[in-house]
C-alpha positions, 0 to 999 in steps of 0.5 A: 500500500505504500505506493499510493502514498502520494494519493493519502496526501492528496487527501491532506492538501485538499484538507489544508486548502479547505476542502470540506466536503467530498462526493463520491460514487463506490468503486473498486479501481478508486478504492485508495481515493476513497478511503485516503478522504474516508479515513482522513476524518476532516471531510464531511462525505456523500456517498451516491450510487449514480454520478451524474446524480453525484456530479450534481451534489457536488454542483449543489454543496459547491454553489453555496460555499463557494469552495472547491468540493472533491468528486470520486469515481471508479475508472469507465463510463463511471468518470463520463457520467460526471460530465453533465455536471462537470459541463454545468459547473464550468459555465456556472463557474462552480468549484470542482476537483473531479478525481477520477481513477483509470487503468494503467494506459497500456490496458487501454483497448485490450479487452479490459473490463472498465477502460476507456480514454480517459484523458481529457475527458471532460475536453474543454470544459474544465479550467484544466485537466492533470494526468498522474504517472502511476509511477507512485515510489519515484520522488519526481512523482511524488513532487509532481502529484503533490505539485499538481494537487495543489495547482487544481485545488487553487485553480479551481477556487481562482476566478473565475472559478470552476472545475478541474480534472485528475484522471489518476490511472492506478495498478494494482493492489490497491486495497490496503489490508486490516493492518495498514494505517493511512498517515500523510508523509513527511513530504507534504507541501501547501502551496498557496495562491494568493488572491488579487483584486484588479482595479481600474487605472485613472486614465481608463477611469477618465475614458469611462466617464467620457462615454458615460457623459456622452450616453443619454440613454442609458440601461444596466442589466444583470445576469445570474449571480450570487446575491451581493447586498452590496451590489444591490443596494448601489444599483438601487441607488443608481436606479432612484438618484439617477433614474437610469432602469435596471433590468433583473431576470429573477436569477440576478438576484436583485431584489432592489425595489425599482428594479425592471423584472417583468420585462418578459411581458412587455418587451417586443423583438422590433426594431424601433430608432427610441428603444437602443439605449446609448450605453447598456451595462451588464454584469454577470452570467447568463439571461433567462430572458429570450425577450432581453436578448432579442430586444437588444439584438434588434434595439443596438447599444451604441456602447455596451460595457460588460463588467466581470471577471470572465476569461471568455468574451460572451456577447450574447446581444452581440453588443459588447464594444468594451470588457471590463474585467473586475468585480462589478460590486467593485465597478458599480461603487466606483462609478457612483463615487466618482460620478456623484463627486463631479455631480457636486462639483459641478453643482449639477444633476444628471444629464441621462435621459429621464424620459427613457427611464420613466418608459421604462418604469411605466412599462413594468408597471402597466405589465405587473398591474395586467399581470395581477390581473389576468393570473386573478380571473383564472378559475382552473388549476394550471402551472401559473395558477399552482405556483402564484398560489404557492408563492402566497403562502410562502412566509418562511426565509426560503433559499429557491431552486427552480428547474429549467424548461418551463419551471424557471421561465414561470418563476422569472414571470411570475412575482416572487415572495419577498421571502425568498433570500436567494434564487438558484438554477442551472443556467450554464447549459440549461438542461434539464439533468441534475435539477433534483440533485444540485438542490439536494447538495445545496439543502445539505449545507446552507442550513437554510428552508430550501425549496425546488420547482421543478417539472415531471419530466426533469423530476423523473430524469433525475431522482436517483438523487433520492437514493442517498442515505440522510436526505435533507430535512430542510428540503422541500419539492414542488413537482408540476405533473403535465405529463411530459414536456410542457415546453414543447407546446409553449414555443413555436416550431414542435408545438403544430406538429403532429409528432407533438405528444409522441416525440417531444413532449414524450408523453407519461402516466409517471408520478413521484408517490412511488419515489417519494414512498423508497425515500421516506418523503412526505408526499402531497398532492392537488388536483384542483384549484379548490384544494390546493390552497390547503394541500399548500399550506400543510405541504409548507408545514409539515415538518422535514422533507416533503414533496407536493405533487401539482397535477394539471392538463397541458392544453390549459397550460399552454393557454394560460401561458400564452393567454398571458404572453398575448395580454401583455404584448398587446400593449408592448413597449415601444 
């Protein structure tokens, strides 16, 4: 067992960097990994039989700490099933160690059961990917692995942050017997990196400000991102001193109170010569709102600034003229100093355009006032009805993972509680995997009421995440049952084909009583409008985990959703 001495210390390294938590999937190539963070006694572990469902744990415990968390598996298909997960992170920006165990390389293609090319597997998504030598008794190596081991912990951690690839081939024996103790050698070495805050030097300060002076029209939107107080409350500031509009999909986790958030209601893809702001700045990931985007691609900034810290150029308006690369809480508070500072030497107010503002303002207003409306004179349960009732009643601090298709696209039109502290989903590829188990690993260490909306379909897709032992008490699951997926009907292209229920929406007979039942759930479920005030209240009261099961029908689905896309649009703005 002494040849896998250097994989015991990998084990400590990630300790002595912080790395707390760790999710793995039981193998037998992987055996050493295992039990070197097993025996360790400094890691909290997660055992989970599927690994995509345990790639997404991970996602889950590593978006809220914001620290690395560490990933095991056995080698094969076994490291391809993370790459759902490894692909969400990286375009999320979540922190990974993906440690994955292989055959030695000259088994590879010889009839070797659990051996496949392994390297890079993960391809470009991952900051980087390492390769050990299994050469484990040669001292190069042994500096080598503790070298590396390091580097990805750092890496991953290092903004903007994301996942990071071992592949550790392994000889045999790697089971240690009875009598074997795991201790970290002498040889382990911390290597810290140190973290550094860019800033702005004055001279682009000066050419900022210049273009700023000079926009009349100005817009600030803003993509997914953590929720930063700081940050809120000095575009809150921006938005009522200075009248300049600030868009928020409901992922932004803005909850200013003059914020633009039902824009998905008003906002019209034609092109008009009033509607293109001067200046459009935005900041962090991606948009929820297709409407944003294509407003913005038709109606052109004539500049547009993007704030962060990302290492790609991502111009989804296809806008962009300047990237900024540093911390938008940082840009945004010097932005205010210093434009407020020549506001009050020069005794002046602001020269940007009231006029665009007040549109703006009166646009959200009209579409939340036609909104309240419209969800008030519906008498049949549908998923917009079943989620504004839900929202009502929501009265504890509740932390919101909500499922992509059309779970996420009801939330950002729809009015969230003033209770909820934060909103969550996998928005960096936008797929239906993984929704169930990110929640899990996330209700498993914010400590916080968490609640999940999510569709059948993704429910079905992935409840392999149920299967761990100590599911979160703090957890509860909405599930809207319609049969299949929804979505199909709600967007233009599968929604008049004939092939409809068979090949898109994938029709079902499937509900989660039975999955709720193997995982010792409490199950709920509402059928009607009539019962569902009540089966919500006892759903959102009953102590530990839970699950409320919505039925409804997918035709009054879509016309409730498009009846209220219709309203809306009636009155588009501009």
């Amino acid at each position: 067992m002494a040849i896998l001495q250097p994989l015991i210390d990998i084990a400590t390294i990630c300790h002595a960097h912080g790395v707390r938590h760790v999710v793995i999937s039981p193998g037998s190539r992987s055996a050493a990994l295992t039990l070197a963070f097993a025996r360790h006694q400094g890691f909290e572990t997660h055992v989970c039989m599927d690994e995509r469902s345990a790639g997404f744990i991970a996602l889950g415990i590593a978006q809220q700490l914001n620290v690395p968390v560490v990933l095991i598996c056995t080698s094969g298909s076994a490291a391809y099933n993370f790459a759902p997960a490894v692909t969400e992170a990286f375009f999320q920006q979540v922190p990974l160690v993906v440690l994955t165990a292989d055959r030695p390389k000259e088994w590879t293609h010889q009839l070797d059961g659990q051996t496949i090319y392994q390297s890079e597997i993960y391809g470009k998504h991952v900051k980087r990917a390492f390769e050990l030598s299994p050469d484990y008794q040669h001292a190069d190596v042994v500096w080598a692995i503790n070298r590396i081991a390091n580097e990805a912990v750092n890496l991953a951690g290092t903004a903007p942050a994301g996942p990071v690839h071992i592949n550790i081939p392994i000889r045999e024996p790697f089971y240690p017997s009875e009598s074997e103790s795991f201790f970290s050698s002498g040889s382990v070495r911390q290597i810290t990196r140190t973290n550094a805050s860019p800033i702005l030097d004055t001279e682009t300060w000066h050419e900022l400000l210049d273009e700023w002076d000079g926009s009349g029209k100005i817009l600030i939107a803003g993509g997914q991102a953590r929720f930063d107080k700081r940050l809120n409350d000095l575009l809150d500031r921006i938005n009522e001193e200075w009248d300049i509009p600030v868009v928020a999909d409901c992922i932004s986790n803005l909850p200013g109170t003059g914020f633009i958030r039902n824009h998905d209601l008003f906002l019209s893809s034609k092109r008009h010569p009033d509607a293109s702001p001067d200046l459009l700045i935005t900041f962090g990931l991606s948009f929820i709102s297709k409407d944003l985007k294509l407003f913005l691609r038709n109606n052109p900034p004539l500049k547009h600034w993007h704030i962060g810290l990302d290492t790609f150029l991502s111009d989804p308006t296809q806008s962009i003229t300047r990237q900024i690369p540093v911390r938008p809480d940082y840009f945004f508070e010097m932005l205010y100093e210093k434009i407020d500072y020549q506001l009050f030497v020069q005794n002046s107010d602001p020269e940007n355009s009231t006029d665009y503002a007040h549109k703006w303002q009166r646009a959200e207003l009209e579409a939340a006032d036609a909104k309240q409306k419209y969800l008030g004179n519906l008498t049949q349960l549908n998923d917009l009805t079943s989620l504004d009732k839900l929202f009502l009643y929501i009265k504890n601090d509740y932390q919101l993972h909500i499922a992509n298709s059309m779970s996420i696209r009801y939330a950002n039109v729809l009015t969230l509680p003033n209770t909820v502290s934060e909103v969550f989903a996998n928005r960096g590829t936008s797929g239906i995997d993984g929704c169930v188990s990110t929640a899990i690993g996330a209700a498993k260490v914010n400590g916080k009421p968490t609640l999940l909306i999510v569709g059948d379909v993704a429910f079905l897709y992935d409840r392999n995440g149920l299967l761990i032992n100590d599911l979160p008490e703090n957890l509860k699951i909405v599930v809207l049952n319609n049969a299949g997926g929804n979505i199909f009907r709600m967007i233009d292209g599968p929604a008049g084909l004939p092939e409809l229920e068979t090949f898109f929406e994938t029709r079902h007979s499937f509900s989660a009583r039975r999955t709720c039942k193997d995982s010792g759930i409490s199950y709920f479920d509402a059928n009607n409008l009539q019962s569902l005030e009540t089966t919500v209240q006892d759903f959102l009261n009953k102590d530990g985990i839970s699950l409320l099961e919505i039925f409804t029908d997918p035709v009054e689905n879509e016309k409730a959703w498009k009846g209220l896309r219709q309203l809306s649009k009636s009155s588009a703005f501009y």
